[in-house]
N, C-alpha and C positions, 0 to 999 in steps of 0.2 A: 464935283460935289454930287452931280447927279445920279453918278454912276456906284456910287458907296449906298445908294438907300435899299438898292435890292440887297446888299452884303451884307447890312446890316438887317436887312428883313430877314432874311433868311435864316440867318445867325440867331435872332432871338427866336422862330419858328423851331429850331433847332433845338435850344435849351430848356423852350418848353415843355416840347416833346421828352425830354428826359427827369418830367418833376416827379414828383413824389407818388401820383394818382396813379400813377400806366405800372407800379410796382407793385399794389399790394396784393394781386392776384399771386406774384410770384415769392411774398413773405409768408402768405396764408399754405401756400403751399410748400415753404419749407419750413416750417410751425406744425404742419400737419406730418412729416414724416421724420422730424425730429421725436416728436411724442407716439409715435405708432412703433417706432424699430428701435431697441434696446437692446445691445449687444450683450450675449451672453456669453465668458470663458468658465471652459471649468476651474473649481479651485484647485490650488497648489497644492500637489503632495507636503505630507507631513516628514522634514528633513529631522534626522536623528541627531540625537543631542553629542557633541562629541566628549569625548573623553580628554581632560585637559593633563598637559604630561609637563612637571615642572626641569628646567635644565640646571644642574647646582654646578655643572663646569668642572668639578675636580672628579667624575668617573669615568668621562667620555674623552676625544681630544677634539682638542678646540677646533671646529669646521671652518674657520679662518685662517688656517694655518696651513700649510703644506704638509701631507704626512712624511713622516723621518722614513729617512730609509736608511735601511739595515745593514746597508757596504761597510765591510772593515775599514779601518780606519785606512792610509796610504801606507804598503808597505809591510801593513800586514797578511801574511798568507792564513785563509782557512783550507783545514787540510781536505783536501779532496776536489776542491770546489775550484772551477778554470777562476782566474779572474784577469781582467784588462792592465796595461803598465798604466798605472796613474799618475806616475812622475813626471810620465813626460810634458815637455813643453806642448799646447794647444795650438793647433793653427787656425788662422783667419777662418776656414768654412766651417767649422766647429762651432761659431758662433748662432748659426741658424740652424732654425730645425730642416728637415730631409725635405716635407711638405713644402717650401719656401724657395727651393730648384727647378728649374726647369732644364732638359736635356736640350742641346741646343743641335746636337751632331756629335761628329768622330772622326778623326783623322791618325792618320799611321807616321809617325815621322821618324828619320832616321837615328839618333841620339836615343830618343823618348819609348820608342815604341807606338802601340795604339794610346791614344790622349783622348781626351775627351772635352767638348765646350760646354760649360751650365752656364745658364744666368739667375741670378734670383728678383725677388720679385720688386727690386728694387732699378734693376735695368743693370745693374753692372754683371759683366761676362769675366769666367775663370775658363782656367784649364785646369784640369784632373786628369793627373798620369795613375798607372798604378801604386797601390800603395800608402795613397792621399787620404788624411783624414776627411770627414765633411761629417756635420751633421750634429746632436745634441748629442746622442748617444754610443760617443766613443766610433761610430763607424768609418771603417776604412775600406777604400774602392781594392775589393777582391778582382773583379770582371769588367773590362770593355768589350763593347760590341758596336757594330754598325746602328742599333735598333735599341741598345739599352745598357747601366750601367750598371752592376753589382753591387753592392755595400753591404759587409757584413758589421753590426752592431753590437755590441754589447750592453743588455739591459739589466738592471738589479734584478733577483728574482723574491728581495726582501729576507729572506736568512741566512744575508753574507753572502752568499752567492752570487754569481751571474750566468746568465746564459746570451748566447750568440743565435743574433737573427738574419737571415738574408734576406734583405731590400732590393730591387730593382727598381732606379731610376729611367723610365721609359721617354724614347719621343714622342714627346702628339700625337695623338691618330694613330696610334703602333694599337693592337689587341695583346693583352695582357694583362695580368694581376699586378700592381704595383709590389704584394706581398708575395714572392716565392717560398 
């Protein structure tokens, strides 16, 4: 018991020390530079009034929607103008877009020719020989290489038309345009 009175001496020495009196030097002094310093910004420029534009929906097309494109129907030829076989049957790599492959390598076999391994971005791995559709836009592997794979694409050009673009699938780390 004897040994608790200094702990408790000290203890109430302690809280003393932290009353109310030993502060107001330090209230008076934040009182005094609260009222002395008064932040000044400049005002805000004066924003212009805009111009309100109403949408009545039946002159424009609806920004919700996909704009129509302009490919004849299947089957139909416009004259002058290349266009893609539409009839035919789709294959599996058709369904993803080009951006959604990755080149994995190449190999030469004897049957096949030069082949090619993609994977997409989903982890399953194909083989592409020549010839192979892939892609959203009708494209078919033109070119294998050690380093990259070709696809030439057919895109609407909207008046019935199409026109043929060359893609270059590349490996990782290869230097190159994807777009040739």
């Amino acid at each position: 018991m004897m040994k608790r009175w200094p702990l408790i001496l000290c203890t109430a020495t302690l809280l003393t020390a932290c009353s109310q009196a030993s502060q107001q030097d330090l209230v008076a002094y934040t009182e005094q530079v609260k009222t002395s310093s008064v932040p000044t910004a400049p005002p805000l420029p004066e924003m212009p009034e805009l111009e309100r534009v109403t949408y009545t929906g039946t002159n424009f097309r609806n920004p919700f929607e996909p704009a129509p494109l302009n490919a004849p129907a299947p089957g139909q030829n416009t004259p002058g103008c290349p266009q893609p076989n539409l009839e035919r049957e789709r294959e599996e790599l058709e369904s993803l877009g080009l951006d959604q492959f990755t080149l994995v390598g190449s190999m030469r076999t004897n049957s096949e020719g030069q082949v090619a391994l993609v994977s997409t971005n989903q982890g399953r791995l194909y083989r592409v020989a020549m010839g192979d559709y892939m892609g959203l836009n009708l494209g078919q592997v033109t070119q294998i290489t050690p380093e990259f794979i070709m696809i030439t694409e057919w895109v609407p050009a909207g008046d019935g038309c199409w026109q043929q673009r060359d893609t270059a699938l590349r490996l990782p780390g290869t230097q190159g345009s994807s777009d040739l």
